[in-house]
N, C-alpha and C positions, 0 to 999 in steps of 0.2 A: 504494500500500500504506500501510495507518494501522497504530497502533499503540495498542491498548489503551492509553486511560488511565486514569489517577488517577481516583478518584472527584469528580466536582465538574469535572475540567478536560475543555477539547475533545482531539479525540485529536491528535497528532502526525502533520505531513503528511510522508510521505517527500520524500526531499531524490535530485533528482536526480542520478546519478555525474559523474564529467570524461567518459565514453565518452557519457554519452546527452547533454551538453551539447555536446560536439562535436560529433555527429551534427543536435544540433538548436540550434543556439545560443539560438533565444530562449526557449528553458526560464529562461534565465537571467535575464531581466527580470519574470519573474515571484515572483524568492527575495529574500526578507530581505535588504539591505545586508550584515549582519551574517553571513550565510549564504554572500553569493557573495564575500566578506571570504574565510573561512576555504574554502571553494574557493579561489580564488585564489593561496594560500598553499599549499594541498596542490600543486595545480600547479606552483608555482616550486619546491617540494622534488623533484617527478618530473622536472621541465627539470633540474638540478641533478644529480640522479644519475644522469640521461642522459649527462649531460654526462662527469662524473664515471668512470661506465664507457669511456666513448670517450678519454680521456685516455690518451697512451701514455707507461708508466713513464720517467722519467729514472734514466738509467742511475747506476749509485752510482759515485763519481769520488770522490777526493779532496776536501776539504775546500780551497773561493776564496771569494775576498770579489769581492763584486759592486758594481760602481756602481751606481747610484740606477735607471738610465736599465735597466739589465740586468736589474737585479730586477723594477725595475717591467713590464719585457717578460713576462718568466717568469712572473708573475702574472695578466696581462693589464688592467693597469692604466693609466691614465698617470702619468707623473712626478710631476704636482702631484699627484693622487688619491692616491699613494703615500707622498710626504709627509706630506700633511693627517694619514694613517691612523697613521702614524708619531708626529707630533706626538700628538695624539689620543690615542695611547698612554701617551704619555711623561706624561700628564699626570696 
């Protein structure tokens, strides 16, 4: 499917979805850097709120302090990555 263009330009070539690249993967060697860029990224936001939905609530508790090692669990980090993020922060 194209899309009327501008006068003077070639028309816009439709851009395959994530369902017809999946189905066909090498649709994707055929798109713009730049194109399977911003796929890519739509993807990791749909992994993400996949995710996101599947997480099950932590229950509301009282107010603890956590060690580094605790935190960094509950996040799903490691200790040093949690650092760094921390540092990082502070800065």
């Amino acid at each position: 499917m194209t899309r009327p263009a501008p006068s003077g330009r070639p028309p816009l070539a439709a851009v395959p979805g994530l369902d017809a690249i999946a189905e066909t993967p090498e649709l994707a060697r055929a798109l713009p850097k730049h194109v399977r860029a911003d796929l890519g990224f739509r993807a990791v936001r749909v992994l993400a709120a996949l995710q996101i939905a599947d997480a099950e609530p932590v229950p509301a508790t009282a107010d603890e302090l956590l060690d580094v090692s605790e935190a960094a669990k509950l996040l799903g980090l490691g200790t040093t990555q949690l650092l760094r993020r921390i540092q990082k922060s502070a800065r």
